[in-house]
N, C-alpha and C positions, 0 to 999 in steps of 0.2 A: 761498800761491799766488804764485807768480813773474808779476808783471806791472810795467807800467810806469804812472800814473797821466797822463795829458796832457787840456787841454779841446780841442775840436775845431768850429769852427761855435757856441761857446757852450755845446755840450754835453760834460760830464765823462765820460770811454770810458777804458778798459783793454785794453791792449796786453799780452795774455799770451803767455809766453813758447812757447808752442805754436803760435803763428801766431792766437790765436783772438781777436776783439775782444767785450771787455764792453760791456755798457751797464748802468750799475748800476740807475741811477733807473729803467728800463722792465724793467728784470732780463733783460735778451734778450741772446744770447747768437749773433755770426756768425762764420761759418767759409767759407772760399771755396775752388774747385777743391779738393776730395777724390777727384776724380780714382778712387773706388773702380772696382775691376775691370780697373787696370792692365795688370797681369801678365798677365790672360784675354786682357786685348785686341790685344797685343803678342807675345803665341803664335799666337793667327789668323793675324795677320798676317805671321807668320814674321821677327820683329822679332826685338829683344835679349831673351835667355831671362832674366827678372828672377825672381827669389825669389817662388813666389805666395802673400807673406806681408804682402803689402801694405795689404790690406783690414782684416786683421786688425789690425795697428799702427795705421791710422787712427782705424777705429771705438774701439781701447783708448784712443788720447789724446780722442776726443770722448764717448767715457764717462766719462774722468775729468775734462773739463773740466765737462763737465754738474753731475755728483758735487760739484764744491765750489763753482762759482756758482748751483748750485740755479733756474738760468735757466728761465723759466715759459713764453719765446719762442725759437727757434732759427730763424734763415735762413742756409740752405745759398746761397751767391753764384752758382752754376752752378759748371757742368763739376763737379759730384758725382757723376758717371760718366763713367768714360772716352768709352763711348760707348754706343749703345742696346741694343745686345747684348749689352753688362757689365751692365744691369740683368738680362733674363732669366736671366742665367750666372749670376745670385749663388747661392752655396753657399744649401740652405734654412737653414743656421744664421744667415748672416748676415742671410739676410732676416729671420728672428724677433727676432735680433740689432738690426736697425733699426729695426723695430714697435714693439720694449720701449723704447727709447729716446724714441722717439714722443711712449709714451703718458703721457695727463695735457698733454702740450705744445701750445701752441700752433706750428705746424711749414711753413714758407714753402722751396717749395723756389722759386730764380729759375732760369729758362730761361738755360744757358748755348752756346755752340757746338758742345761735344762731346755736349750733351746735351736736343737741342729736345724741345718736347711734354711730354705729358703720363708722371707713372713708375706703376706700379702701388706704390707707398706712400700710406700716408695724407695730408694736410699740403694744403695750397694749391700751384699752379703758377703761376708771375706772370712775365712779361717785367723787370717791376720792381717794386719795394715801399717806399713813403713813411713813413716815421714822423716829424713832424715835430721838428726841421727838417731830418732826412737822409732821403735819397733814397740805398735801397742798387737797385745793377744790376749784371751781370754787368762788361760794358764799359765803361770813362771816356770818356765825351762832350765834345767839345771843349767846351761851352760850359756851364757849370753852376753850380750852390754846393751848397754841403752833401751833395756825391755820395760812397760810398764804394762801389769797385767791386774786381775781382779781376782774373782776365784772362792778366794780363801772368806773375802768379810771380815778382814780383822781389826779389833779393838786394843785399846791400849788405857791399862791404869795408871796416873798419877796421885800421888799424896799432899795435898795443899792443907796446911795449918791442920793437923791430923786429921784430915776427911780423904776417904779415898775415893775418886773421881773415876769413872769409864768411861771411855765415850768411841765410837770408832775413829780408824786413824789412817792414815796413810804410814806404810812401811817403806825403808827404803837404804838402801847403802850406796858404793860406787858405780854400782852394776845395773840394778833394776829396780825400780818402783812400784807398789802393789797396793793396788786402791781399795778404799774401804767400800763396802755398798752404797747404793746410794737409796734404792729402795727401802716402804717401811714396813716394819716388822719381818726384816732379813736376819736376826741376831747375827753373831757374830763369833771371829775362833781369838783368844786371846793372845797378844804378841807371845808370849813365853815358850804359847805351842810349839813343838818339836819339827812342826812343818817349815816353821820360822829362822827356826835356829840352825837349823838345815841350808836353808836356802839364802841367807843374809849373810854377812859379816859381821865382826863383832861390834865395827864401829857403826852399826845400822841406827839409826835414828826413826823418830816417829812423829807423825804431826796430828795433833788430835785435833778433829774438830769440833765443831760449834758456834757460839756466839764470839767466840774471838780463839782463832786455831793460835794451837801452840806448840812448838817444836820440842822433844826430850829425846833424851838415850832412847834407846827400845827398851821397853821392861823383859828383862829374862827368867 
């Protein structure tokens, strides 16, 4: 499994290179912005015509991260649908496709912007969800500890033997942790952003993913 091992708030969590955060000791397993229904939602709307193969590639990486953390909790962070009309639009295979995954699970979907109220899937709906001592929600709250939210999509550059690398990342300082998408074709907002620099400290660090995650400063 490609992850990174860090403690956070005192608790030991995996940064997998998929965007997905572990928790070993509660065996749960969060993912944020999946963003599924993309492509649907971006042809309504006469938007950029994307590949409608986007659903498909996410649910395959959170079937296979499911598959080898054997996670017994999943919490989807919000915006796990584009928007509420990419629920009804899902193909019937995916829908059966997200029930299977479901079941056996305990399964917390949190209320994100693209996607308020309640979904026709099984699972809980929550503004927010506590497991001591994190507090996962959609949005980073000025004022917090132990928060791990989504939201933003952000990415982070490195410089390796003069090539310069992006990739999304997990953010994070003493306080709160901010997941990268995990959805594809979500782009992303760059560490540097002002939202970032805002809301972190300076000693925030970044974990980028991919084929083997790596931990840096935060780029400012």
């Amino acid at each position: 499994m490609n992850k990174y091992d860090f403690v956070f708030t005192g608790v030991s969590l995996q940064a997998l290179g998929s965007g997905a955060l572990y928790w070993p000791t509660k065996n749960l397993l969060c993912v944020s912005d999946l963003h599924l229904g993309k492509a649907n939602r971006m042809a309504r709307h006469g938007g950029s015509q994307l590949p409608p193969y986007d659903t498909c590639e996410t649910l395959n990486r959170l079937s296979h991260d499911l598959d080898v953390t054997r996670a017994s909790t999943v919490i989807c962070l919000g915006d796990s649908f584009d928007d509420l009309t990419a629920i009804k639009s899902l193909p019937e295979n995916q829908r059966v496709w997200i029930t299977q995954l479901q079941a056996g699970r305990r399964w917390i979907w949190i209320e994100g912007n693209h996607d308020p109220g309640n979904y026709s899937f099984n699972g809980l709906n929550l503004p927010e969800f506590s497991e001591f001592p994190l507090t996962f929600a959609h949005i980073a709250r000025s004022k917090t500890t132990g928060e791990v939210s989504g939201h933003y999509h952000p990415k982070a550059t490195v410089n390796i033997n003069g090539r310069s690398i992006t990739r999304p990342a997990f953010l994070m300082d003493d306080n709160r942790l901010i997941m990268p998408a995990y959805g594809t074709y979500t782009g992303g907002l760059r560490s540097d952003n002002r939202i970032f620099t805002k809301l972190l400290q300076e000693t925030a660090y970044a974990i980028l993913t991919g084929q083997k995650p790596v931990q840096i400063p935060m780029p400012r």
